[in-house]
N, C-alpha and C positions, 0 to 999 in steps of 0.2 A: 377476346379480352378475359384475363384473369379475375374470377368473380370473388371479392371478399365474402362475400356468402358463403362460397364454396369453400374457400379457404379456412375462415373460421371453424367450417365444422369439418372439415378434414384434422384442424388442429388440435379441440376437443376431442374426437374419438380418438387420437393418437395418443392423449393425454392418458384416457381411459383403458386404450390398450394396451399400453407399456406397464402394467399394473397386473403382477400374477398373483391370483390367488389358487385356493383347488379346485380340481375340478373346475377351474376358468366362472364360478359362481361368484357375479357380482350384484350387491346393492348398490343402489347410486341415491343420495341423500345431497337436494341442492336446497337455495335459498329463492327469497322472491328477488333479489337482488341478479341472481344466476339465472333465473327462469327467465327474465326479459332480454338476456344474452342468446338462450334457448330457444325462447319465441322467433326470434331475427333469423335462426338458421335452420332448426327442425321443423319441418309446415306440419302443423298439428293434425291433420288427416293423415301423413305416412310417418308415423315415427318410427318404423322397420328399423332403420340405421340408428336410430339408437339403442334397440331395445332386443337386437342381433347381439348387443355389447355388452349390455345389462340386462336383470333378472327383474329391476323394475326400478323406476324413477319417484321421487316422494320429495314431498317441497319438506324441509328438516320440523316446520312448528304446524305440520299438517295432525290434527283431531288422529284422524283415520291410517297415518301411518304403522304399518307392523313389522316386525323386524324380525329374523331367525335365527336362534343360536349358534349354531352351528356353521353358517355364511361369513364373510367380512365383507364388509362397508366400505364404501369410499366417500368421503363429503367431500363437494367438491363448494365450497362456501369463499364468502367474505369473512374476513377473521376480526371478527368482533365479540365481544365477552357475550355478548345473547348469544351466538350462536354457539361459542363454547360450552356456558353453561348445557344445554341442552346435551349436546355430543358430552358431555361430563356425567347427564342424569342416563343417557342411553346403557353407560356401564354402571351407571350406581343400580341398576336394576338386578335384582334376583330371580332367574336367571341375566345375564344379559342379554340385551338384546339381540345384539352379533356378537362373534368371535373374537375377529378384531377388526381395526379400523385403520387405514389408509386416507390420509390428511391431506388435501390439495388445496390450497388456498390461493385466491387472487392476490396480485400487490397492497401490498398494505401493512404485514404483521411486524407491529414496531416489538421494541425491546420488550416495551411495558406491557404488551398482550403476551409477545412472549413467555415471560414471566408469570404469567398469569393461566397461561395455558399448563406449566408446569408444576404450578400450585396446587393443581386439582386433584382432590385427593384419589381418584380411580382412571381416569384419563391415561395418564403417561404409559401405565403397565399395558394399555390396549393398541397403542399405535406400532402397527409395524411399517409405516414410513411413513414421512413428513416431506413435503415439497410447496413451495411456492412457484405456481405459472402466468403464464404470462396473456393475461387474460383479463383485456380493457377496454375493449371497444363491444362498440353495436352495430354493425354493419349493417347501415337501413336502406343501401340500393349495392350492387355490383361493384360500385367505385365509390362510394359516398359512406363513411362512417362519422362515428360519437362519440367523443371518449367518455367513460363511464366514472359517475360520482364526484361531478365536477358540478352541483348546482349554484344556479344564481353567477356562474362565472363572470358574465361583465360588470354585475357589480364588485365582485370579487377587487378585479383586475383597474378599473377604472373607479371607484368611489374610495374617496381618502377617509374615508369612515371605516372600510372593510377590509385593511391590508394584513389583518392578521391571519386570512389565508393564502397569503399569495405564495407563500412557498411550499405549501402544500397541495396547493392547486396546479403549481408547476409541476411536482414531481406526480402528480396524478395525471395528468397533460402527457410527461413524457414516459410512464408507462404505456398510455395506450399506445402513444407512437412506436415505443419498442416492440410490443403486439404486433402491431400493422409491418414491423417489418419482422420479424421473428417467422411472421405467418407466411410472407412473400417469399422468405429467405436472403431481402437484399440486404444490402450493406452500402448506403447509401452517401453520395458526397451533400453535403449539409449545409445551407446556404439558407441567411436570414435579412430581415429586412432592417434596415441599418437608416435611423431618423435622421435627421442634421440636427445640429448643437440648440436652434432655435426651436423646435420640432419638441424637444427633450427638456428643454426649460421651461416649456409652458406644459408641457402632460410628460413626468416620467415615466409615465405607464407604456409609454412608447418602446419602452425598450425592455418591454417583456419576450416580444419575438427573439432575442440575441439572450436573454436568459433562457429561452427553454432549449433556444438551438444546445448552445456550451455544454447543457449539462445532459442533452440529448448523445451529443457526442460522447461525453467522458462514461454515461454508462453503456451506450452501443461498444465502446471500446472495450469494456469491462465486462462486457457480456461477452464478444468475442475471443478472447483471452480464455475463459472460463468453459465456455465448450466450442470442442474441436471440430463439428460440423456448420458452424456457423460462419459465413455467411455460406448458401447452399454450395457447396465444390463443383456441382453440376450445371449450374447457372452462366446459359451461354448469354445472355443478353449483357447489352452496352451495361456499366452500372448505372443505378440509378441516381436519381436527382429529389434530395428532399427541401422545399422550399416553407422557412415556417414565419408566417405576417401574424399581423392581428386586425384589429376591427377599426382601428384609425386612420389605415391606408387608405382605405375606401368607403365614402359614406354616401356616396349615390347609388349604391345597387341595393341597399338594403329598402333607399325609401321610393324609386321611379316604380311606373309600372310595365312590369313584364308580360308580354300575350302567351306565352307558351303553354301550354294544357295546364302543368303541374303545376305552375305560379299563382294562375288566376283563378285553381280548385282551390290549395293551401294560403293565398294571398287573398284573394276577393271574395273570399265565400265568407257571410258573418254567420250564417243560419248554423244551427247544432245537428243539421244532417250531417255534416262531416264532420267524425272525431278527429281531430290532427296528430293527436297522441298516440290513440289507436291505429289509423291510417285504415281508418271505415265509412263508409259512406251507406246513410240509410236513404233508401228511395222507393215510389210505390210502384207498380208494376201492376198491368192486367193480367190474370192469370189465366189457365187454359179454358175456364170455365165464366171468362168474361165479367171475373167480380178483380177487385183492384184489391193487391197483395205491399205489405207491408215486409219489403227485402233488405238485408245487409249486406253489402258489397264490402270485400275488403280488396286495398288497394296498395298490394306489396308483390312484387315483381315474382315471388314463389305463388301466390295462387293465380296471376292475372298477367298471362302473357302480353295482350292486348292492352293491359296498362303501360305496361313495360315496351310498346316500341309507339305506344302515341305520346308518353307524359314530355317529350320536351321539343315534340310539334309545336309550331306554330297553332295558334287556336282552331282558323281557319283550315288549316291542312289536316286537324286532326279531325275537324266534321268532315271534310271530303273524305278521308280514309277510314271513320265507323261506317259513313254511307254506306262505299264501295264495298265494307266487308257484308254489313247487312244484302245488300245489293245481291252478292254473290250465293249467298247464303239461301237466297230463295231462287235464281237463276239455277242451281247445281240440283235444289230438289221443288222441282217445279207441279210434280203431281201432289205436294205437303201443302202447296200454297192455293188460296181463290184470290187471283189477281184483280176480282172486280171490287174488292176491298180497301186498292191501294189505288187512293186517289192522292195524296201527296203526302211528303216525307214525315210528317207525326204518323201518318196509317204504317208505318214499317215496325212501328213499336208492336203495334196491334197483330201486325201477321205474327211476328215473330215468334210472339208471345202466343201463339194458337199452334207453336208446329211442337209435334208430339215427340220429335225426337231430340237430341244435339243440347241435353239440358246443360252441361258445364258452358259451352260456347255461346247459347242461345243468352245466359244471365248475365255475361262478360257487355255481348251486344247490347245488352238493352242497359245496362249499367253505365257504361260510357255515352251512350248514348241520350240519356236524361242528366248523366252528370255536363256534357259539353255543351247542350241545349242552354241549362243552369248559365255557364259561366257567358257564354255568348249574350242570352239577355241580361245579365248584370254587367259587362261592357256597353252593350245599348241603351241601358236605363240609365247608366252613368256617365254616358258621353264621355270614354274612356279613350276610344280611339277616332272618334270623332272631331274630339277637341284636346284633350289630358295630352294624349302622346305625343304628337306633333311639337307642341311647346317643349315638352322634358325630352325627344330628342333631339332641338336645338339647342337646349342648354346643358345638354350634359354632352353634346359634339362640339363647346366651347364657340358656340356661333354659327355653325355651318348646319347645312343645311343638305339634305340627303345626294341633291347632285356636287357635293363641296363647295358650293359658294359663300363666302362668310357677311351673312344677315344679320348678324350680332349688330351692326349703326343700325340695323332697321329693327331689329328684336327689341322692342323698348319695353319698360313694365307696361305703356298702353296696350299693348299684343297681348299680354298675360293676362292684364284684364280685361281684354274685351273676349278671348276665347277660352278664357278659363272659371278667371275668379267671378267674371258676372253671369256665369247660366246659372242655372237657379237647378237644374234639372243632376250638376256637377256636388258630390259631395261633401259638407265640410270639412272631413279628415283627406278628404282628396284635395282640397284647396290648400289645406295648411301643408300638405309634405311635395306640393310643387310651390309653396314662397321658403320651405327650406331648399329644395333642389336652384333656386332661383337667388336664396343667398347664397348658395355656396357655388353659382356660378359668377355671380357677380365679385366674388369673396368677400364677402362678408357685407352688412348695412346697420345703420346704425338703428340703434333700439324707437326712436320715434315711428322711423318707415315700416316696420314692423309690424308695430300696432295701428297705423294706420292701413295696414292691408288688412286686418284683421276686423277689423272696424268697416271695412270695405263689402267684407265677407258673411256680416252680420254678429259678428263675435267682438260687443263692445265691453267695454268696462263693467260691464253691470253682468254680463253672459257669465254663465257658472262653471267655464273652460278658458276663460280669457285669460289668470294666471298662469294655469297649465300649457296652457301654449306658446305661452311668453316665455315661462320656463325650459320645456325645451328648446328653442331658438336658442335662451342665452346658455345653458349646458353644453354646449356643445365648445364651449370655452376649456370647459373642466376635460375635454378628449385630444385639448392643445392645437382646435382650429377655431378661432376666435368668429363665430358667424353674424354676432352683434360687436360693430366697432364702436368706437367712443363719440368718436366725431367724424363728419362729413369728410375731413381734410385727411385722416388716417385713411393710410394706402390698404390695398386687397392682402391677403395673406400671401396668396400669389405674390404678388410685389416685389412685400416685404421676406420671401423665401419662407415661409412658416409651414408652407404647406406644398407637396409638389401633387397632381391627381395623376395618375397612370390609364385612368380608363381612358376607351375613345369610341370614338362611331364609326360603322360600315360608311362607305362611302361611292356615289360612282358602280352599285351593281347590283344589279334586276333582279336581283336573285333574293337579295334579304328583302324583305318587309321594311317599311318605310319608319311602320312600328315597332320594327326590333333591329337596328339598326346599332346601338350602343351595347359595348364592349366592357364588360365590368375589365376593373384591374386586374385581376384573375387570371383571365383570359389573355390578357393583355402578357402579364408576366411570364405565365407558362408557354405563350407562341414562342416569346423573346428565346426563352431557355430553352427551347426546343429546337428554334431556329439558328440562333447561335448564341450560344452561354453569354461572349464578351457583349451582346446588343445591352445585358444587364450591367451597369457600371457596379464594380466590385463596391465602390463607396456608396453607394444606396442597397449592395442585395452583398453584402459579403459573407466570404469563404470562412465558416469555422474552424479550417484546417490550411487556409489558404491557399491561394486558386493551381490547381493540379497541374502537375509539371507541362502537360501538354497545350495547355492553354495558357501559361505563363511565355513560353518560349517565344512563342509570336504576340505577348500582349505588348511591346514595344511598338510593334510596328501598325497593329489595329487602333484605329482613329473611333473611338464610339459614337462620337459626334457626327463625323462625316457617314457612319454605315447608318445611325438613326434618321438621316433625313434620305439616305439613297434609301432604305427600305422601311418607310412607313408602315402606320398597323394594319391601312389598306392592302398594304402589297404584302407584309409577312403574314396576317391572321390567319391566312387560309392556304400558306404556301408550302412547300416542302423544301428540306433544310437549305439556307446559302450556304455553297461553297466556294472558296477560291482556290488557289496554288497557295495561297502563306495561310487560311483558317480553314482548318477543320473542327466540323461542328460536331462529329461525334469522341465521346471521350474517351473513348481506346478506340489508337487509330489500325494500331497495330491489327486486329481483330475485326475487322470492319465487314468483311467477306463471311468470318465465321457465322457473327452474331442475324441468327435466324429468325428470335423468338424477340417480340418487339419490348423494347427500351421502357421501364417505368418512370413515372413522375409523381413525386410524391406532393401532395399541397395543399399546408393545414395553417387555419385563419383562427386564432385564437380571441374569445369574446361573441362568437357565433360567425355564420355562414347564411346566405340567401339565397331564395331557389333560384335566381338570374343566376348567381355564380356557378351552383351546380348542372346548370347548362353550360355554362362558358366553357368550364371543363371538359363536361361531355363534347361537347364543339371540337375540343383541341384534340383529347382523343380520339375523334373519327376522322379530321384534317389531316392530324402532323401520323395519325398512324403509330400513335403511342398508348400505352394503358396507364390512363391518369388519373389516381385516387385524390379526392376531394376531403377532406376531415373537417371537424371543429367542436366544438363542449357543446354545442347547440345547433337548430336550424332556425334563421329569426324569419316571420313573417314581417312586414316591413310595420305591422300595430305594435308588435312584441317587440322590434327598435325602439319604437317613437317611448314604449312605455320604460323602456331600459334607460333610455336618452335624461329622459323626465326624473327618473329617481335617482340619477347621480348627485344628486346635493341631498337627499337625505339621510337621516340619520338610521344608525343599527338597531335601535327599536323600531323605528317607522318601516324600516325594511323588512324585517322577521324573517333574514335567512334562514334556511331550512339546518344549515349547521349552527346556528344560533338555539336550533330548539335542540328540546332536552331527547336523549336519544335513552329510548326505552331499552334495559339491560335484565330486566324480571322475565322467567320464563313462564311460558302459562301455567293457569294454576293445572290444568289438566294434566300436567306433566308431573311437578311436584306431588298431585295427589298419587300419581303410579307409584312416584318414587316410596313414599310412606306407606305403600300397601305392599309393595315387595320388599320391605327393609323391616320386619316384624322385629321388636326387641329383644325377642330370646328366639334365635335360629335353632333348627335341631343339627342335631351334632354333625351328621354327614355336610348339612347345607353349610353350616360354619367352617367345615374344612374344606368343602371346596371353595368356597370366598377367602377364605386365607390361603390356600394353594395359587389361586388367579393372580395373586401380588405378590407370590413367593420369588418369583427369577423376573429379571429386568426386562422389557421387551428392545427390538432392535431400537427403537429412536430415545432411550433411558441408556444405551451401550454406548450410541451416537452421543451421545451428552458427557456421558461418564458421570451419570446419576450413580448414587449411593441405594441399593434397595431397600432398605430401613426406612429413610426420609431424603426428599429430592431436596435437590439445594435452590431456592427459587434467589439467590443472590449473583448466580452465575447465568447468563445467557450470553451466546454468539451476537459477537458485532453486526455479522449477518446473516442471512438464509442458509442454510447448508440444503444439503440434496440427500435426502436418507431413504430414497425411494430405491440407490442402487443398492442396495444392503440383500444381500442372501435370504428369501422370505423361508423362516422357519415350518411356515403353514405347511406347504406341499410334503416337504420330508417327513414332518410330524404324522399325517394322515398320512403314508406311506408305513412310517414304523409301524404304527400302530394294524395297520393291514397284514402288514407281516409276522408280529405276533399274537393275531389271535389266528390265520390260519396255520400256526404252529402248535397250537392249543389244537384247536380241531383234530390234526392229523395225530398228536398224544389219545386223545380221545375215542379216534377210530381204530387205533393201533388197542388199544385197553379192551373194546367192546369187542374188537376181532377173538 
């Protein structure tokens, strides 16, 4: 599979490479905004490949940055007036700092920074190109990214308090996406989730997913137009499929519980051993000298192979598979080991921790292995799969029951409470997010039954969460699936059509866990599209461009009703593609032979994503044999839902978006103080001429403009971006002249002294 990891920072170094200076000396000058881009794809023990590129890396408001005059710079930044300022004081310095400067900005530079960038009085004369790239994601696993500066997005998107970013939030949404493909090279057919008329009356927010698709298209189209290698010429795969929902489709998989390694570390862990942010985990360890060590584990697929092929095991499977590798690990070097030490499985920590050699592999081992001990007894302390799961897999399999029987007459709320909501030993955030999974199977209950569970649960009127709880339940109104009804005699949402669910459950096969048997819609959707595009009815997932000539021709005669019941999500989940004589499932049929290199799927959930879904996916990629990227502005644990859920009805001060605070534009004072000690009032005569030589001739991007070199015009700027990175760089020929006349001087010289 194609690793966005990889991809990202093939993209970046290309970005860097295509950038001549002399003698190929480059600075590189980023942001803390770019450095968390940086972090995700350079592993900070080998930065060789970057630093093969560059002469050195330096975060732009870094104390200890130093710069050389005689080099050019590239900032590769966010275009914001802080960071301007700064790159403005770099040349207000005497000397300056670099020669010149090479401009590469992420998405974002409006008119008015524009503008602002061209008002600076020293700036313009130093840039010898300017480019904007395409550079928006965080790619936090091989198929899994983030798009970048999109916070607080479901409130953004879903709180009628917050909609004054919603359109900036889209077009920051659908830059990353254009990244994700720009970096692939695909050119992708574009296919979004399409509400019904009721769906949209009660939450228009529903119909963000068909806002971001449209205008995805129109600048994907506008991007291809604009340069001639896009999409890749060499790109033998089927094309691909970009499918773009949001966080209304699906509200079971954020809040059930998931077993699989990475859920129940990032999901059930509350302790502050694991940073989620970070994606570190501290834990203590014997060390070789039998005193116990205080370790940081990090937990990102570049330093930790071993995380990387157990994080979306089943729990269980992933303690048989550290066993077996420990296991191995002392079987292979058996003269390292005293086997009268290992009396049962906690004693392998202890060996391990004593063998002198195999230090990278020995910490991996013993790190998973304290982290899945961890998550295993907090399943057993919480009676998670004892009693939790069995309930939330029959109610999110719609009443059935793992060998498909439908239990739903027998599933009554007494089941719920007798194996749920009355152990004592069961948590109360784990009780209150199975009486939502419980309304939203039943569709919805009216506000008394509610609090009477809750009151059930120990959470009465008097308890200092009982609003809060109540609140979420009835919020869930405000997402256009109403989970508190009015009255008794008001029908389900179901019903009433207000809502339709897409997920489902394994069913009928030995092979899934009984406990992981449920199918987010994800999963669900991506088999469909894999399997055969029309299993998707055009009126729930439509075509932004309209459905492709090849699957038009036969949609006459495909019945989607009749192929949805002949091929259930039992029989497509795990299948490989239906074909007949009148549908083909791949989308160039013509090419079918050629195409080698496996088919992408693109699949981005706007309002966050949950580590269930990020399995689903991974699932469909190693079943259907496709490379399927996973997106969203965030990753929600299912607390980080319930708390998003909660704050939909408040207000823009109680919320205190992060775009709401004031964004600091002063540069440090450390900066301004250089600037006032190389800027002496009265220069001596030479230093004064060469400062007024520096602004005497216009540089390439003031040509690029049709700047005036007296005074720039700061009331003219480009509608949009231009590209003045292909401009003929002065640099190289300049140090060339100048090479060749002074050893013309020389040779006067030794002709003189002959």
């Amino acid at each position: 599979m194609s690793s966005l990891i990889t991809l990202q920072k093939t993209y970046i170094c290309s970005v860097i490479d295509e950038i001549k200076t002399p003698h190929n000396l480059k600075f590189l000058v980023i942001d803390n905004f770019v450095q968390r881009i940086f972090d995700s794809v350079f592993p900070a023990n080998t930065s060789n490949e970057l630093l093969k590129r560059v002469t050195s890396c330096d975060l732009i408001d870094d104390e200890n940055r130093t710069g050389e005059h005689p080099i050019e710079v590239i900032y590769l930044l966010q275009p914001t007036k802080y960071n301007i300022k700064i790159i403005n004081s770099d040349f207000e310095q005497f000397p300056t700092k670099y020669k010149k400067c090479h401009l590469r900005f992420l998405p974002g530079l409006t008119m008015e920074l524009k503008q602002f960038l061209d008002s600076q009085p020293r700036l313009p004369y130093f840039i010898n190109s300017l480019k904007e790239i395409n550079l928006s994601i965080v790619p936090k696993q091989s198929f899994v990214f983030e798009s970048l500066n999109v916070p607080d997005a479901f409130q953004v998107f879903y709180n009628k308090n917050c909609l004054t970013f919603v359109d900036d939030y889209i077009s920051k949404i659908v830059d990353s996406l254009i990244n994700v493909c720009v970096i692939t090279g695909e050119y992708p057919i574009i296919r979004h989730y399409q509400p019904n008329e009721k769906e949209v009356e009660n939450c228009q927010s529903t119909c963000i997913s068909q806002l971001v698709a449209k205008l995805l298209q129109q600048r994907l189209d506008d991007y291809s137009r604009t340069n001639y290698n896009y999409p890749d010429p060499e790109n033998k795969r089927q094309r691909s499929i970009m499918i773009i929902t949001d966080r209304t489709l699906d509200f079971m998989s954020p809040l059930f519980h998931d077993f699989t390694y990475q859920s129940l570390a990032y999901n059930e862990l509350t302790s502050k051993k694991l940073n989620k942010d970070k994606d570190e985990y501290e834990y203590e360890v014997e060390n070789e000298q039998g005193q116990m060590e205080l370790k940081i584990g990090s937990l990102k697929e570049m330093y930790d192979s071993i995380w990387q092929e157990l994080r979306y095991m089943h729990i269980m499977d992933a303690k048989d598979a550290i066993n077996h590798k420990i296991n191995k690990l002392i079987q292979d070097n058996p003269l390292l080991v005293d086997r009268q030490n290992v009396k049962n499985a906690s004693d392998l920590l202890s060996v391990v921790a004593h063998l002198k050699m195999f230090d990278e592999e020995r910490r991996q081992l013993i790190l998973h292995k304290v982290l899945i001990e961890e998550c295993l007894s907090i399943v057993g302390e919480r009676k998670l799969a004892e009693n939790v799961a069995e309930s939330e897999q029959v109610m999110m399999g719609k009443g059935k029951d793992s060998d498909g029987r439908n239990v739903s007459k027998g599933f009554t709320l007494a089941y719920l409470i007798e194996n749920v909501l009355s152990i004592n030993d069961i948590s109360t955030m784990d009780k209150v997010r199975c009486i939502a999974i419980y309304g939203l199977y039943r569709g919805g209950l009216i506000e008394k039954d509610y609090s009477s569970l809750l009151h059930f649960i120990g959470v009465d009127f008097n308890h200092p969460f009982f609003e809060q709880f109540m609140k979420f339940y009835l919020n869930f109104e405000l997402l256009g699936t109403p989970l508190v009804k009015k009255s008794v005699k008001q029908k389900s949402f179901a019903e009433e059509n207000i809502k339709k669910l897409y997920s489902e459950t394994i069913i009928n096969n030995t092979e899934i866990y009984t406990t992981s048997r449920f199918v987010p819609a994800c999963g669900v959707i991506i088999s469909k599209s894999i399997t055969n595009a029309l299993l998707l009815p055009e009126s729930e997932f439509n075509f932004v461009k309209g459905m492709p000539v090849e699957l038009y021709e036969h949609g006459e005669e495909f019945d989607a009703a009749k192929n949805e019941e002949e091929h259930s999500v039992s029989a497509v989940i795990k299948s490989s593609n239906i074909r007949s004589q009148r549908i083909k499932t791949n989308w160039n049929i013509k090419k079918e032979a050629m195409n080698i290199e496996r088919q992408r799927v693109f699949y981005y959930i706007v309002g966050g994503v949950s580590h269930a879904e990020l399995k689903a996916s991974y699932d469909q990629s190693v079943w259907k044999n496709r490379d399927v990227f996973i997106g969203s502005d965030s990753i929600l644990t299912p607390s980080k839902f319930m708390e998003n859920v909660l704050k939909l009805s408040a207000t823009r001060l109680e919320l205190e978006l992060k775009r709401d605070q004031k964004v600091n534009e002063d540069i440090p004072a450390f900066i301004k103080n250089k600037i006032n000690k190389s800027q002496p009032v009265h220069r001596r005569p030479f230093e004064d001429k060469q400062y007024q030589h520096e602004m005497a001739s216009p540089s390439n991007y003031m040509k690029m403009e049709g700047k005036n070199t007296s005074s720039l015009n700061t009331n003219i700027a480009p509608q949009k971006m231009e590209d003045y990175s292909n401009f003929k760089e002065p640099g190289v020929d300049t140090m060339q002249s100048l090479e060749e006349k002074s050893q013309k001087k020389h040779s006067k010289f030794r002709k003189l002294f002959k």
